[in-house]
N, C-alpha and C positions, 0 to 999 in steps of 0.2 A: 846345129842351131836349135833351140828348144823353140817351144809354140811362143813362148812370152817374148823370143827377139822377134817371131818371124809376125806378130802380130804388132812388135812395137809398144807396146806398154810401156807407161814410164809416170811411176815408178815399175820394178817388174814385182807382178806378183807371186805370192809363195807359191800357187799352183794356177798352171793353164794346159787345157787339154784342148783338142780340137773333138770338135761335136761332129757327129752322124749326117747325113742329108743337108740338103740345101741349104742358101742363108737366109737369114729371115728377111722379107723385104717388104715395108709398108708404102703405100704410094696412096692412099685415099685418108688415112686418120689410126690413131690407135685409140683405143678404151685401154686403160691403165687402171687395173683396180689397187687398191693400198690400203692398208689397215691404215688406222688414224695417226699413228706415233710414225710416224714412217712417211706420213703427207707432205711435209717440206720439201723433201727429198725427192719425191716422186713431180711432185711442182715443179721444183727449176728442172728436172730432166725433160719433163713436160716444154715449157720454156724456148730449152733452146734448141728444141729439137723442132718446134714449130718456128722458131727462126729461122735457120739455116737452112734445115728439108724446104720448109712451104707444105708441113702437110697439118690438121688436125689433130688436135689431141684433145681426149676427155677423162678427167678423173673420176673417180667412181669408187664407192666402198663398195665389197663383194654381194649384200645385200640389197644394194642402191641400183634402183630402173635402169639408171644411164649405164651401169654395165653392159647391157644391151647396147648402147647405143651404134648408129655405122652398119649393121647388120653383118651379111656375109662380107663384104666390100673392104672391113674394117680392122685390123689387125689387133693384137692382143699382146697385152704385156702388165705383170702384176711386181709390185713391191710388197712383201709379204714379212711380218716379224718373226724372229726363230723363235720358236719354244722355248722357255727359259730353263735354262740347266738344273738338274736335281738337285738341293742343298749336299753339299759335301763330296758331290761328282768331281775329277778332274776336269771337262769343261767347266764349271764354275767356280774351282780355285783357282785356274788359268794360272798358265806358266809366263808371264811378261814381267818387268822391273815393276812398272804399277800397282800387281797383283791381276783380279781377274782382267783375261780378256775382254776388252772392246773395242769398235770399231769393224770388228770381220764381217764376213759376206760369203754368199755365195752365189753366184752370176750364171745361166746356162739361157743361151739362143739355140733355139732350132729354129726349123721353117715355120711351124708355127706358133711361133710366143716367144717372148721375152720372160723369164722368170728371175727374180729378185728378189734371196731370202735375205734377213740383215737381225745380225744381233741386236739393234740398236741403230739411232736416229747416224750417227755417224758411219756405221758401216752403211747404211741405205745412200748418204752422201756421199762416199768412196765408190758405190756402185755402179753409181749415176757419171761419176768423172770415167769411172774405165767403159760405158756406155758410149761418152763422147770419145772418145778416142778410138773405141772400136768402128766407129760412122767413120772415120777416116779426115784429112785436115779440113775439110770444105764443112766441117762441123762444127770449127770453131771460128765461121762466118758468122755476121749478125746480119745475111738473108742470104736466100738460094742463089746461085749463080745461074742458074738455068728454067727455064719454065715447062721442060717438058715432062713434068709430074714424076719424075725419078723418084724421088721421096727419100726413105732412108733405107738403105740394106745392112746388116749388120753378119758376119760371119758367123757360121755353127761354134761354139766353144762353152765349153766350161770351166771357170774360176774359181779357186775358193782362194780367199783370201783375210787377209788382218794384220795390222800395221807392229812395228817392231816396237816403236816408242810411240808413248801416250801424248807426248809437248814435242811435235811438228813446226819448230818455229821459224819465222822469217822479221827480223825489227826493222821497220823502217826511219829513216831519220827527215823530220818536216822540219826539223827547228832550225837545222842549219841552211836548208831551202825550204823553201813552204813548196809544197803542191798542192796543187787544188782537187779539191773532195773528186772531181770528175776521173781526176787522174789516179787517186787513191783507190778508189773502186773499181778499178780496171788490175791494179795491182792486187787488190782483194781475189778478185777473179783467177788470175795466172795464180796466184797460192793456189787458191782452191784446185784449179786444175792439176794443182801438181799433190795432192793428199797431206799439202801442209793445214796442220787447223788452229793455229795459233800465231795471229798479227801484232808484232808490240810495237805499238805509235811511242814515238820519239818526240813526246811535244813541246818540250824544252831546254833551252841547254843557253849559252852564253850569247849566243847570236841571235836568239828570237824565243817569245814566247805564242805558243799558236794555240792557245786553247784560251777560249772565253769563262771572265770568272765572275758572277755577277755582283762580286761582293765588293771585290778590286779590279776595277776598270781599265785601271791605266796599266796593268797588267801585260794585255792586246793594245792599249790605244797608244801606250808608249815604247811598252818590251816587244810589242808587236813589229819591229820595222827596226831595220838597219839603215845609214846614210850609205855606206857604200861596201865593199865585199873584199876579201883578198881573191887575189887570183893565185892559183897553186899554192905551194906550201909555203908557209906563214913566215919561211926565213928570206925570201923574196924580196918581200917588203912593197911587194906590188897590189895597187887593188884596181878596181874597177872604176869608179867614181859615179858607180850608178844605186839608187837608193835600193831597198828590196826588203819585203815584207807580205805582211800576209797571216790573217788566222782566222779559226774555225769558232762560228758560233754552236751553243752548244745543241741546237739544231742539227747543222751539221754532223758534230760528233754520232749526234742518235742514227742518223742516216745511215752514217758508215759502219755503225753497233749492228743495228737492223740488216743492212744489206751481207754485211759477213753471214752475221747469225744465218740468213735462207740459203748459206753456201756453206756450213758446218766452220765458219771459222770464230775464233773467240778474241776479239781486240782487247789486247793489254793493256792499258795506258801508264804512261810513266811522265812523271815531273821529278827532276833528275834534284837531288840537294844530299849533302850541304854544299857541293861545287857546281862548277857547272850552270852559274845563277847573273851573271851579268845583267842578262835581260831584265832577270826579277827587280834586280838593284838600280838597274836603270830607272824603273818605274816608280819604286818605292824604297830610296838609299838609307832609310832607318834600318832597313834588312840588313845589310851589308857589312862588317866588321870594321870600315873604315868611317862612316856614316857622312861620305860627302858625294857633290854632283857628278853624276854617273850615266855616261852612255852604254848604248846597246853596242855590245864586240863587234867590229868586223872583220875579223882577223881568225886564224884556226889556232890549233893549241892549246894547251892547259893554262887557265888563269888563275891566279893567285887571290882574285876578291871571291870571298867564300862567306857563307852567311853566318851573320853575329849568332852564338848557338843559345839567346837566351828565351825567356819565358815568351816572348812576345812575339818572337819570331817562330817558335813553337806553333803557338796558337792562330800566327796568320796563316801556318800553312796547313793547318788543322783545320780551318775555316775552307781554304783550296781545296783539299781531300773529301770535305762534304761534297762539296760541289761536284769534285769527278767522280763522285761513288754512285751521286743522283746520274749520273749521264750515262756511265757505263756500267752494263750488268754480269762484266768478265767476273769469275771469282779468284782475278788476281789483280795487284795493282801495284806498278814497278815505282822505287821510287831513286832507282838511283845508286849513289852512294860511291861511285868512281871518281877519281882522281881527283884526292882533297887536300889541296895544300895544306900545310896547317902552320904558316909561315907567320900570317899576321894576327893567328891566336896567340902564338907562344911570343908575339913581341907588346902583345896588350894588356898591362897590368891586371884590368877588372877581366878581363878571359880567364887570366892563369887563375885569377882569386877564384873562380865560378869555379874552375878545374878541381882544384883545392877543395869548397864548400862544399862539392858533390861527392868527393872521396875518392875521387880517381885522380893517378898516379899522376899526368899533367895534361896541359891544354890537346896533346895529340887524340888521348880520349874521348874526347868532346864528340868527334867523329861516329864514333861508335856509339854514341853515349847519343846522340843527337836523332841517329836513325830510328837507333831503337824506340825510342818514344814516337814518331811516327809509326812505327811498326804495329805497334802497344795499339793503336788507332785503328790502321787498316784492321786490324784483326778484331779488336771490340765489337766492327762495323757489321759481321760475319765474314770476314773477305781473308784473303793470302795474300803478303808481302813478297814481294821480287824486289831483291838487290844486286849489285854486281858484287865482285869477289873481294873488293875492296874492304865493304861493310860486313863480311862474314868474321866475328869477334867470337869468342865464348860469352857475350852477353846476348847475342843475337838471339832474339825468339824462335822459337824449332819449328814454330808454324814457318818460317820465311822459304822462302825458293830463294837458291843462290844461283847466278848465272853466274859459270865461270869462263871469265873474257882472257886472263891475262897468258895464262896456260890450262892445263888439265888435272894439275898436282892438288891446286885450292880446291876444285871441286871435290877429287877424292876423302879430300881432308875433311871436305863439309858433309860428307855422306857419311863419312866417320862421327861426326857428331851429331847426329839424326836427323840431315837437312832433307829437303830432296831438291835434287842440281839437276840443273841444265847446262849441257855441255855445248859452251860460244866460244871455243879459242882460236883467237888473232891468227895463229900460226895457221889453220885450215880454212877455216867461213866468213873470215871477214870479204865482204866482194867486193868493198871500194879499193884492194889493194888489187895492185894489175895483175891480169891475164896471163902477163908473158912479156917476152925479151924485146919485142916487135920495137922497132925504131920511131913507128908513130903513135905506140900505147899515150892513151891522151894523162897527161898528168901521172906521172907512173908512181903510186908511194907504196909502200909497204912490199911486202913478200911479193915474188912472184905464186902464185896459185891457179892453174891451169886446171879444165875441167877436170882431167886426170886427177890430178893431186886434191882436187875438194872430193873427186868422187873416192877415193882410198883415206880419206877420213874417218880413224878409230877412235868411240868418246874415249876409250878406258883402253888404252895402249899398255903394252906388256910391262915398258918400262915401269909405267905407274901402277900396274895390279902387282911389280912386285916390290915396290916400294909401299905399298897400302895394302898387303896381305889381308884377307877375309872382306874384301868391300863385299862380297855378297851374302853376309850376313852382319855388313852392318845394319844400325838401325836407320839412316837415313836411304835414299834410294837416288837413283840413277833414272829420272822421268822423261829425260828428252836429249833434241839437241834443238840448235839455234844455228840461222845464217844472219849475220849481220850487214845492213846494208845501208852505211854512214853516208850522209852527202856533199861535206865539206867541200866537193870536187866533184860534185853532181849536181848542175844546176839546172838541170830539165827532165822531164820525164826520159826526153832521148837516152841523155846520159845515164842516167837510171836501168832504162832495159840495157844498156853496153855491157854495165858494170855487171848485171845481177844473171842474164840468161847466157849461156846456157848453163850457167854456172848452179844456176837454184838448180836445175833437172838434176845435177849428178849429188848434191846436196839432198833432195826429194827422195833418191832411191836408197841414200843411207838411212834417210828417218822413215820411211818406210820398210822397203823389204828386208827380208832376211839376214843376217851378217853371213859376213863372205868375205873372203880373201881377194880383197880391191885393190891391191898395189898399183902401181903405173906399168904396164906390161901383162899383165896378168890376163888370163881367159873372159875373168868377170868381164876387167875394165875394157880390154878390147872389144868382147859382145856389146859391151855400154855404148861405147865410140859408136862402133856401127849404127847400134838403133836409132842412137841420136843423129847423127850425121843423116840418116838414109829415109827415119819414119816421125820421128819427132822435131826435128827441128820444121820439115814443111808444117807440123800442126801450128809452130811459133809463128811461120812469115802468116798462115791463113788468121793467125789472131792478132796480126800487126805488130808482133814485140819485133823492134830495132836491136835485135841481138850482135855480140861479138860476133863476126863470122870465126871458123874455130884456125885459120889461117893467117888471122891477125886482121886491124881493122880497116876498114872502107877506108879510101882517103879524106870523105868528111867525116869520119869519125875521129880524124888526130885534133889535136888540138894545141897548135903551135903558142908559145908565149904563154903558157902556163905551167911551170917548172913542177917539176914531181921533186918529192926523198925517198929513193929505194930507200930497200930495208934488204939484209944481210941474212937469209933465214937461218943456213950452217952456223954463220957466227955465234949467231944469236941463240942456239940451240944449242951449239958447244958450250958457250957462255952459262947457262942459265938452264938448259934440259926445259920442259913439261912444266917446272918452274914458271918461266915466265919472264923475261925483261922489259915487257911494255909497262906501260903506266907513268905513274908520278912519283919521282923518287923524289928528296929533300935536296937542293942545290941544283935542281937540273932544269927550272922552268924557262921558259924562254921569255917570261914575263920581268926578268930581270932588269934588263935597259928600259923597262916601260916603268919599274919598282922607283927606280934610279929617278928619271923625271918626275913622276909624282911628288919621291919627298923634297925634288927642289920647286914646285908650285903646283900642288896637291888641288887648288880650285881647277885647277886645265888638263882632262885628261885626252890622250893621245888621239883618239879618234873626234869627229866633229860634234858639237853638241847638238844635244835634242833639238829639234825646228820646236820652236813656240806654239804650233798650231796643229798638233796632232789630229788625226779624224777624229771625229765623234764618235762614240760604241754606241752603238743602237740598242745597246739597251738598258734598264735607270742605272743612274749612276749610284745611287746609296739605295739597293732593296736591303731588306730586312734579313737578317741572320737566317743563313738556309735551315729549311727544316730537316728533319731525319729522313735519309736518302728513300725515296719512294721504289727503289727499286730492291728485288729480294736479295738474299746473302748470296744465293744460290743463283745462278744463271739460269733461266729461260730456256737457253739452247744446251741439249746432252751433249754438244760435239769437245767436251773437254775428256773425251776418254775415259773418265774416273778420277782424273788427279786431283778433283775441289776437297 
């Protein structure tokens, strides 16, 4: 057993040793001194170490009185910046996919002192989470269990550490359920604890729009809210008959920008188009391709109303994009671009004409042709475009990040043409697909994916290096990976942590530590199981997450009368390889018998129409054209690794 299982770490890091002498133990207060770029970091350890313990803490720069402060009584511990590496040294060309190194560290406890060296604001944030963990699970309390002054003792050890991938991601989906900010930030949190540093909010998509726009109201006041929900998968035909809604003023938003940012993490934001837009067209059906009365979907699945791709609709979500650029200071901003029907472009005269005027081959173009000027946007703005694999074209702008969802082959393909990708494929990271075989797995769809199998997750599998010979001298790069975590079938935070723990943990250790031979059986994985089962999972129940148990679920965990669609992963893998068979192919929508009633009374469509008396938006209804986004190109927060 190395020191990184018998200590539990998680993710593990590249080195742990166990230290000389005693543990270090504080029970009256610490002085924490910190250089200034390193303050955040040294704050929330601050934080939640005065939660949980119940003891004092005081920050201080090395110079500063209060270093003193507490006198003998008072324990000691510093967050300290590294020296910055020579020009032209091998540490500062750094061997990572990103280029140089960031994020590392290096952590050593004795008996007396806590010491914390960090490259950089996010290795100081990384040092601070293996901090908490080394206090053991009673640390991820928010207050002491005890009152007899125990305080914090921490083991003798030394650490060095630094993350394998720069884009640590986890997306969450609100549009198809909202959650509330309260809940979002608790999810912000478990990322952080696990050394992911990248959140991409899901704010809209066909079932809701959750983000406040002060330009377009009815946006939230109409797109905002569903009449009622399907229950499991969409060929059911079952819904709930209960209304559901819910969205974030852009208060909010800042909130949740803010509260990551003090925990190294970077919130994405994404407004999903040209599909994926029901809600939009609900509120405002001139958008729309068909240009008639339009409710908000309650139903899951790919829909076929996709947005008209002309100049006006351009410019209304041109107007959108000021607005989230003001709100959020990520320097990336997702817009989408997955599963685009392009059914009732290629059946619309003045479409196909547009297709035609612009010089592209037919109305399927549009697609691409649609993004990219959006793209053209984000980037004017100083900002990075994120699209899914769908929108990666040869017109795509090379500034874009491509998340590739369907399989692994587009991403490689996009790093071939100077992209830089992140690797999200369905077949590994998606967590809304079940667990396992278990008989009361609640709503079972997609792949079976057991911690095991997310923890043996390779971006760049053999197959695909050698079908894409020299990716590591292409010009684009390989910056991350992504877990995905959809809610079509997750309608409460509950179901949130089922779906997503402990499954993020074995996800965490691939975007962090080292690569390793993770298979299912294997030494790694088996060391993984252990830690997890024996040392990290108590840190999950001391933080409240309602995890899978890894034996299959509680009995209030099933969820009878909500039918699942497996999914066939062998089949599916023989079928198609790394390829990919998810997505939206041409004749396959389920929107078909919905196509069908439309064109026989197109004023009625399937679900219930808009109530006449939407809430109010709290806030005006016609302000004035946003001005230029007040906030910099550049994020605030270093915790993006490098990859801006």
């Amino acid at each position: 057993m190395t020191t990184a299982d018998h200590l539990g770490l998680v993710p593990a890091p590249v080195r742990a040793e166990p230290g000389s002498g005693a543990p270090f133990v504080a029970r009256e207060g610490i002085v924490i001194t910190v250089d200034e770029a390193l303050r955040p970091a040294a704050r929330w350890w601050a934080g939640v170490v005065s939660a949980a313990h119940g003891i004092e803490t005081v920050l201080a720069g090395s110079a500063d009185p209060a270093a003193g402060a507490g006198g003998a009584r008072w324990s000691r511990a510093a967050f300290r910046l590294a020296p910055a590496p020579a020009p032209g040294s091998a540490e500062q060309a750094g061997t990572g996919p990103a280029g140089p190194r960031t994020g590392g560290y290096r952590l050593r406890v004795s008996e007396s002192e806590v010491d914390v060296e960090a490259d950089d604001l996010p290795g100081a944030f990384a040092a601070a989470q293996t901090l908490r963990q080394l206090a053991g699970p009673d640390a991820f309390r928010r207050a002491p269990l005890r009152t007899d002054r125990s305080g914090l003792t921490l083991p003798a050890v030394e650490v060095s550490d630094s993350p394998r991938f720069a884009w640590r991601g986890m997306l969450l989906d609100v549009a198809r359920h909202f959650m509330p900010v309260h809940d979002v930030l608790r999810l912000v949190e478990l990322a952080a604890a696990h050394k992911l540093n990248v959140l991409q909010l899901h704010l809209t998509d066909d079932q809701g729009w959750r983000m406040q726009v002060l330009r377009y109201p009815l946006l939230t006041a109409v797109g905002g809210w569903r009449t009622e929900t399907g229950v499991g998968t969409w060929r059911s035909d079952r819904t709930d008959g209960q209304p559901h809604g819910g969205w974030y003023t852009q208060d909010d938003l800042r909130e949740i920008v803010a509260y990551a940012r003090e925990r190294g993490v970077v919130v994405v934001p994404e407004i999903d188009v040209p599909g994926h837009v029901e809600a939009a067209v609900a509120a405002y059906p001139e958008l729309g391709t068909r240009k008639q009365p339009h409710t908000v979907r309650t139903t899951w699945g790919v829909s076929t109303e996709v947005l008209d791709p002309s100049d006006e609709t351009l410019e209304f979500f041109r107007h959108v994009l000021d607005e989230v650029l003001d709100v959020f200071d990520s320097p990336w901003v997702a817009l989408g671009g997955d599963e685009v029907p392009t059914t009732l472009w290629l059946e619309n005269p003045a479409i196909v004409e547009r297709a035609e005027a612009l010089g592209l081959p037919d109305a399927r173009h549009l697609h691409g042709w649609f993004v990219d000027r959006l793209c053209e946007h984000v980037i004017a703005a100083g900002r990075r475009p994120v699209v899914w694999d769908e929108a990666f074209t040869p017109t795509l702008p090379v500034e874009t990040v491509v998340t590739a969802w369907r399989g692994i082959s587009v991403g490689a393909a996009a790093i071939e043409a100077g992209h830089d990708v992140v690797m999200a494929p369905e077949q590994v990271v998606y967590l809304d697909h079940r667990a396992g075989e278990h008989p009361d797995e609640p709503t079972p769809v997609g792949f079976v994916r057991t911690v095991a199998d997310v923890y043996a997750f390779d971006p760049l599998p053999g197959a695909v290096r050698t079908a894409h010979p020299g990716l590591d001298e292409a010009p684009g790069r390989l910056v991350g990976v992504q877990a995905q975590v959809w809610t079509e079938h997750l309608d409460s935070p509950r179901r949130v942590d089922f779906a997503t723990f402990p499954r993020l943990a074995a996800f965490a250790e691939v975007a962090w530590s080292p690569e390793a031979d993770r298979v299912p059986g294997s030494p790694a994985s088996e060391a993984f199981l252990e830690r997890l089962r024996t040392v990290h999972l108590p840190r999950l129940d001391a933080a409240g997450v309602e995890y899978r148990p890894l034996d299959g679920p509680l009995p209030w965990q099933a969820r009878p009368g909500a039918p699942g669609f497996p999914r066939d992963l062998a089949a599916e893998m023989a079928a198609a390889g790394w390829d990919g068979a998810g997505g939206w192919h041409e004749g396959d929508s389920q929107d078909d018998v919905r196509e069908a009633a439309l064109s026989e009374t197109p004023a009625t469509p399937a679900t219930p129409a808009t109530p006449a008396t939407p809430a109010t938006p709290a806030t005006p209804a016609t302000p004035a054209t946003p001005a230029t986004p007040a906030t910099p190109a550049t994020p605030a927060t270093p915790a993006t690794d490098g990859l801006a």
